[in-house]
N, C-alpha and C positions, 0 to 999 in steps of 0.2 A: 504494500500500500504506500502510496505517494505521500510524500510530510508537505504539510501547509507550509509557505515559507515567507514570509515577511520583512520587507527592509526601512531600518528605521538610524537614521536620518537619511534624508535623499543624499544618493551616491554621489563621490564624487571622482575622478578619477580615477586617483591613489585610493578612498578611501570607500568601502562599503562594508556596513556593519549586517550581518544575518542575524535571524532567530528564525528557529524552526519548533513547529507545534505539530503533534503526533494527531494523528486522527483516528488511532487506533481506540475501537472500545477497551474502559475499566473492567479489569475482573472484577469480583467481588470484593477481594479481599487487598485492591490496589486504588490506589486516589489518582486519578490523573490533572497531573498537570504540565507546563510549557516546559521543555527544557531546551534552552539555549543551546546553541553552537557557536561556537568561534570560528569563522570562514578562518583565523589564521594560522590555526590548528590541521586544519586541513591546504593548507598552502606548504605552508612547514612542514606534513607528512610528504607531501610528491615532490616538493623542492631536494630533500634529503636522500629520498628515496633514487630518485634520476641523478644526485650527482654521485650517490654510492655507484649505479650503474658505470659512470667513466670512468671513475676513480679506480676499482674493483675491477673491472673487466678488461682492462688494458695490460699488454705484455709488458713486466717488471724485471724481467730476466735481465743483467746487467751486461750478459754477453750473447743476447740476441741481434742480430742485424735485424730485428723488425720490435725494435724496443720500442713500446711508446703505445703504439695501434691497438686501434681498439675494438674488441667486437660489434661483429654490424647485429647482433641481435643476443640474446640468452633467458634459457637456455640452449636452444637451437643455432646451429650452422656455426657447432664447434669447431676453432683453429678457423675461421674468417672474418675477416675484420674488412671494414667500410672504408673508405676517404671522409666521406661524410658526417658517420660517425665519429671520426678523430674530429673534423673540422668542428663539430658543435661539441665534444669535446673536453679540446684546448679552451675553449672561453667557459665552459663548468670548472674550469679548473680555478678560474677567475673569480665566479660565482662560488666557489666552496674557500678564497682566502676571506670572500668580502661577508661571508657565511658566520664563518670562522669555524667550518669545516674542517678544513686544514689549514695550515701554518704556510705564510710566504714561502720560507725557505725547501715546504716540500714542492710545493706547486713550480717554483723557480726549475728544482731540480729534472722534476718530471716534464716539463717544457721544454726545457733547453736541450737536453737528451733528446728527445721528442722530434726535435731538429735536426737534431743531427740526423738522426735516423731518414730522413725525409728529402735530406740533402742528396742520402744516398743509395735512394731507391732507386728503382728504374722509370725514366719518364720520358713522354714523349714533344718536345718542343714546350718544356715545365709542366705536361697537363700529365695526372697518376691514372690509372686504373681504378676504376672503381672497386673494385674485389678484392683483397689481396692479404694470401696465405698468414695470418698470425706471428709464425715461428721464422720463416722465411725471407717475407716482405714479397714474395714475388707476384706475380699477376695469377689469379684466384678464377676457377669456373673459366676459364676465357671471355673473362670480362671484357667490358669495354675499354676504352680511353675516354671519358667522360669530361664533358668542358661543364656542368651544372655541379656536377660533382665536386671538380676542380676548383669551382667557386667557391663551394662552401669550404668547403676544406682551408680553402685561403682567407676566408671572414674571419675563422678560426685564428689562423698562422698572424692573420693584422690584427687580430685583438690581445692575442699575447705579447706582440712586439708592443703596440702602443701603451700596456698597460704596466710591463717590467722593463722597457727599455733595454740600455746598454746594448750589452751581448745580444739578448735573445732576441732587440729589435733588428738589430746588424743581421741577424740569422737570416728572419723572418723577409728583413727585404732582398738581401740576396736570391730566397728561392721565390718571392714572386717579381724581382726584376728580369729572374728566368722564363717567365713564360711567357712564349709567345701568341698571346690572343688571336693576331690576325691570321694566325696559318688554323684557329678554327673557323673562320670567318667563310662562308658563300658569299664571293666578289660579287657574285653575278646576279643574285638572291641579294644581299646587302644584310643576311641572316647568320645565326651563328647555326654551326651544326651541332644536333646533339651527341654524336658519339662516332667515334673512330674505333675500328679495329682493322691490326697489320694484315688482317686474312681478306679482308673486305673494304676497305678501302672509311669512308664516310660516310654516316646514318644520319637521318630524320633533321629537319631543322625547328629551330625555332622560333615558328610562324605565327603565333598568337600567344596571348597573353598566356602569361603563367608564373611559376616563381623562379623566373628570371633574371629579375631586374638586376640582381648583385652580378650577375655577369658583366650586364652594360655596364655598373660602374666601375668595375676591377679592371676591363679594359679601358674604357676612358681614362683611368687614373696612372696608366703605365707609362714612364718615361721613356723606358726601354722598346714596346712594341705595343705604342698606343693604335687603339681602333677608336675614330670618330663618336659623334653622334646618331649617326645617320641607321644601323643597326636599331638604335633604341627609338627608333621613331619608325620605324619599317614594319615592325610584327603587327599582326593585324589587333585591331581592339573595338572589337565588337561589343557596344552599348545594349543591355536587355534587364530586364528587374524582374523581381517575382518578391509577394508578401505586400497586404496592407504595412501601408507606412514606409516602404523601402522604396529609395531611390534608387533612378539606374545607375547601373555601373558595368566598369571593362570585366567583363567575367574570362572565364579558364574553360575550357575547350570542356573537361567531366564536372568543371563544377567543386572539385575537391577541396578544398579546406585548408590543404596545405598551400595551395599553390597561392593563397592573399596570406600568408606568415612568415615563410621563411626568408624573402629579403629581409621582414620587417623585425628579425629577431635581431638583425643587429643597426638597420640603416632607420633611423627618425625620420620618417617623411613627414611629420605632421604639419610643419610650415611651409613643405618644399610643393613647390607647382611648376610643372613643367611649359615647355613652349605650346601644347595643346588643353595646358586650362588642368590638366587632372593632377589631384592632391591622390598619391596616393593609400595614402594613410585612411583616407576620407573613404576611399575605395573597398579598402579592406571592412571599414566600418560596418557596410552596406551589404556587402557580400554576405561578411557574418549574421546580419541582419536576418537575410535573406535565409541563409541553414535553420536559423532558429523557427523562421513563419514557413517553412515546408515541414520541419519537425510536426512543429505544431499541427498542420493541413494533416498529416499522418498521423498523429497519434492514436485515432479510433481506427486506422488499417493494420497500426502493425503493434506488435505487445511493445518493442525498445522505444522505438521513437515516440518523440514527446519534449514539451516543453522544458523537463528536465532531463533528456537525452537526447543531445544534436550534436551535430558537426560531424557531415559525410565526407571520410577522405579516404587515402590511400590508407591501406590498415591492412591485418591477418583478420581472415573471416573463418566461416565453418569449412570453406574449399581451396584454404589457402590464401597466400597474401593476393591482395587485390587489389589494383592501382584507379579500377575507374567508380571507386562509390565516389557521388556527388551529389549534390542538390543542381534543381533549376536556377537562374538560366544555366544552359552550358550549348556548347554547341551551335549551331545556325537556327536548328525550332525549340531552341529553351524549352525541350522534356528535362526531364531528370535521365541521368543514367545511374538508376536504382537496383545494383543488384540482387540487396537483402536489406535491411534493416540494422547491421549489425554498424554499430558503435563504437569509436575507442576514442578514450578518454581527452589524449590530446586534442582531438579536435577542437572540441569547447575550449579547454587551457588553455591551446597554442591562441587562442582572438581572445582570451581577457584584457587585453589594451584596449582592444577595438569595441568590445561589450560583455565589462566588469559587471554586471547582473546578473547578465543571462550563462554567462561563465560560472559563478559563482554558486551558481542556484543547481549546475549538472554535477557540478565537483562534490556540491553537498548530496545529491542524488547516488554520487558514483562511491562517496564513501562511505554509504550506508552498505551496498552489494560485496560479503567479504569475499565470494567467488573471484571480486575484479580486482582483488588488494594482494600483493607481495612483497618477496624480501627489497624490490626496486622501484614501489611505490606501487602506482595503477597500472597493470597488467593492458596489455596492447587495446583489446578490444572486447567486448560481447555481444552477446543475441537470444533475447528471451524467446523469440520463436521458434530459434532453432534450439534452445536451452544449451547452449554453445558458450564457453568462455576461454580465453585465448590461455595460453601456458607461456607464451613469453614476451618479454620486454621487447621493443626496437630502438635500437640507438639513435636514427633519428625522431622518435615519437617522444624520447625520454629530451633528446636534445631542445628540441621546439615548445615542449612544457616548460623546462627548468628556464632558460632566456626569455620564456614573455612573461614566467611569473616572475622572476627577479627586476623586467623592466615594470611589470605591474607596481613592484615593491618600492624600487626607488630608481630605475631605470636604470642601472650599470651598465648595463653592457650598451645600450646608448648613449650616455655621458663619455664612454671610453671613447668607441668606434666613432663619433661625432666628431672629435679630435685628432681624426687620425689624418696628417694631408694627405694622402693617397687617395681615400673615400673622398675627403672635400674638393679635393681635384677631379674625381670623377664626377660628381656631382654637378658642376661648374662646368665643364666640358661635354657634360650631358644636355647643359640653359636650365638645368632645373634652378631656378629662383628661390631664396628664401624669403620669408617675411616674417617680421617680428623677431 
C-alpha cells in the first residue's frame, strides 16, 4: 500500500522537507499514528551506498597494469570493468572526500595511480574501449572504441585534475590533450560517430538529441584537436511534449531518462542559452516532467508505474539489460517505447535537480520495497508485474544517482567542473551564453 506523502514548507531547490503518513488500518491492539521520514536519511542511505560501489569495486592490486578500473556492474560481469564507470567514478571519489567518506590522502592516492594506469592502456587517437578486462586492462567482449564513453570517462579524468591539482591535474590534461576529437568526427555529416571498431571500420552517429552534449564541449574545449561548433548545432532536435502542465522540449530519440542527466551531472546549464534560445537545464526540467505525467497516465495499466514510481530509462529488466524503456515524446510520433513497466531507481534520483519533489517522493516509495535495497544502496531496477527484482548494481546507474544527489546537496561537482577552463572554453566556443 502506497504512504500518503506531504510537503511542508514549499520546496525549494536545495531544500524539501517530507513527512509520510501510513494509510494502513490499526490493529486492535496498535494506535496509529504519523511517522515522519527524513528525505535525508534516505539521500545518505544511496549516496553511501553508490560510492561504497566505486570505492569497493575497483582493482587495488598494487601490481596490476589495470589498477584503478572499475566494475561496469556487481555482482554480475565479473573481471569487466566500464570506461564509464571509472569516468563517474573518479568524481565519487571527490564526493566521498567532500562526504568524509574517505580521507584526501586516500582518494589522492587512488586517482593518481588511476592515471597512471590510463596513460597506459591501449587507445585509439586518446579515445579507450568501452569494455575492458579488470586484471589486464585490455579491450573486453570486442568492445567498441566508444567516443560517449570517452566522454564520460574524461568528465571524470577533468574533475579530478580540477579538484586536487598539481600532479594529478598535469596527469589529467596530458591524457585529454591526447585525444583527438576530430578523427571521431563525420566531415561530411558535421556529426560525431558513435563507435569504432578495428574489424569494422565506424558505427552509428550522433544525429539527435541525446546525452551528448559533454562530447561537444570536451571537443570544443581542446587546444590540441579542437572541433568547432558546428557538430553541436547539427544533430537534429526535434521539439514535442506530452503531460498537462509540460512544456515542449528537445526530446531523445526512446525517450530514456538518462539521456536529459548525464551531461548534467557535471556541466551547470542553468544560466547557459545557446545561439538557438534552448536552456538546457530548463530542458531537462521538462523532460522529467514529462516521465513523471506518463507514470502517472499508467499507473491504473500497470502494478510499478505511478506517481511514486517513474523514470523510464536504460536499466536491467526481467529479459535483460534494456537500452530503449522511455517515456513519450520520443521518436518522430511521440509513442512511448514501452517495453514493460519495470523501474530503476536512478531514474527518479539521476533528475532530483531538475524535480526535487517528485524525486523525493519515489526515493521514499523505493525505500520502503527491501527487495530493491543492498549492500550498494538501491539495486538496479524492479517490476511488480512481473514480480521481478534486479540482483545487481550498475556503475553507471550508481554513478548518475551519487552526482545529482551530491549536486542536489550542495552542488560539488558543479562548483568544481564550472571552474575548470577547459569546460569554460568549451562552453564559449560552443556561443552558449551565460547570464546572471
Amino acid at each position: 500500500m502506497s504512504p500518503v506523502l506531504s510537503f511542508t514548507p514549499e520546496p525549494t531547490f536545495t531544500q524539501v522537507v517530507l513527512t509520510v503518513t501510513s494509510t494502513a488500518e490499526p490493529s486492535p491492539t496498535s494506535t496509529l499514528t504519523p511517522v515522519p521520514v527524513d528525505p535525508e536519511e534516505i539521500v545518505a542511505y544511496e549516496m553511501k551506498g553508490a560510492f561504497d560501489f566505486f570505492w569497493e569495486q575497483a582493482n587495488t592490486d598494487p601490481d596490476s597494469p589495470a589498477y584503478g578500473l572499475i566494475r561496469d556492474r556487481y555482482p554480475g560481469s565479473e573481471g569487466i570493468a566500464s570506461i564509464a564507470s571509472l569516468g563517474f567514478g573518479l568524481t565519487a571519489y571527490i564526493v566521498g572526500v567532500e562526504k568524509g567518506y574517505i580521507s584526501y590522502e586516500q582518494a589522492f592516492e587512488r586517482v593518481t595511480r588511476t592515471l597512471d594506469t590510463l596513460e597506459n592502456l591501449e587507445r585509439t587517437e586518446g579515445f579507450y574501449y568501452h569494455f575492458l578486462d579488470m586484471q589486464s586492462g585490455k579491450r573486453a567482449w570486442e568492445s567498441e572504441v566508444s567516443s560517449i564513453d570517452t566522454a564520460i570517462l574524461f568528465m571524470g579524468v577533468l574533475s579530478v585534475g580540477q579538484y586536487f591539482g598539481g600532479e594529478i591535474e598535469q596527469k589529467a590534461r596530458r591524457l585529454y590533450d591526447a585525444v583527438n576529437w576530430g578523427w571521431f568526427l563525420d566531415e561530411s555529416r558535421q556529426m560525431f560517430y558513435m563507435a569504432y571498431r578495428p574489424e569494422k571500420g565506424f558505427e552509428g552517429h550522433w544525429d539527435f538529441y541525446a546525452e551528448q552534449l559533454m562530447l561537444y564541449v570536451l571537443a570544443a574545449g581542446s587546444d590540441t584537436h579542437p572541433v568547432d561548433a558546428r557538430p553541436y548545432y547539427t544533430f537534429t532536435r526535434h521539439v514535442a511534449k506530452y503531460g498537462e502542465g509540460v512544456k515542449p522540449f528537445i526530446h531523445s530519440w526512446f525517450g530514456s531518462l538518462f539521456t536529459y542527466q548525464f551531461s548534467h551531472a557535471w556541466l551547470d546549464f542553468r544560466n547557459y542559452t545557446d545561439q538557438k534560445g534552448v536552456n538546457w537545464f530548463e530542458n531537462s526540467v521538462q523532460a522529467s516532467l514529462a516521465q513523471v505525467r506518463y507514470a502517472e497516465t499508467m499507473d491504473a495499466k500497470y502494478l510499478t508505474l505511478g506517481p511514486d514510481a517513474w523514470g523510464l530509462t536504460a536499466c536491467d529488466g526481467p529479459n535483460g539489460y534494456e537500452g530503449r524503456y522511455g517515456a513519450p515524446p520520443s521518436g518522430y510520433d511521440n509513442k512511448a517505447h514501452l517495453v514493460d513497466d519495470t523501474i530503476p531507481p536512478a531514474g527518479a534520483i539521476g533528475s532530483i535537480v531538475f524535480t526535487p519533489q517528485d524525486s523525493l517522493r519515489a526515493m521514499q516509495n523505493y525505500y520502503t520495497i527491501e527487495a530493491l535495497k543492498g549492500r550498494y544502496g538501491f539495486k538496479d531496477a524492479y517490476n511488480l508485474t512481473r514480480k521481478w527484482y534486479a540482483s545487481d548494481v550498475i556503475g553507471i546507474d550508481k554513478g548518475i544517482s551519487l552526482l545529482m544527489l551530491a549536486n542536489y546537496e550542495d552542488e560539488i561537482v558543479w562548483r568544481i567542473m564550472m571552474q575548470n577552463p577547459i569546460i569554460l572554453k568549451g562552453l564559449e566556443r560552443l556561443n552558449l551564453e551565460k547570464h546572471g
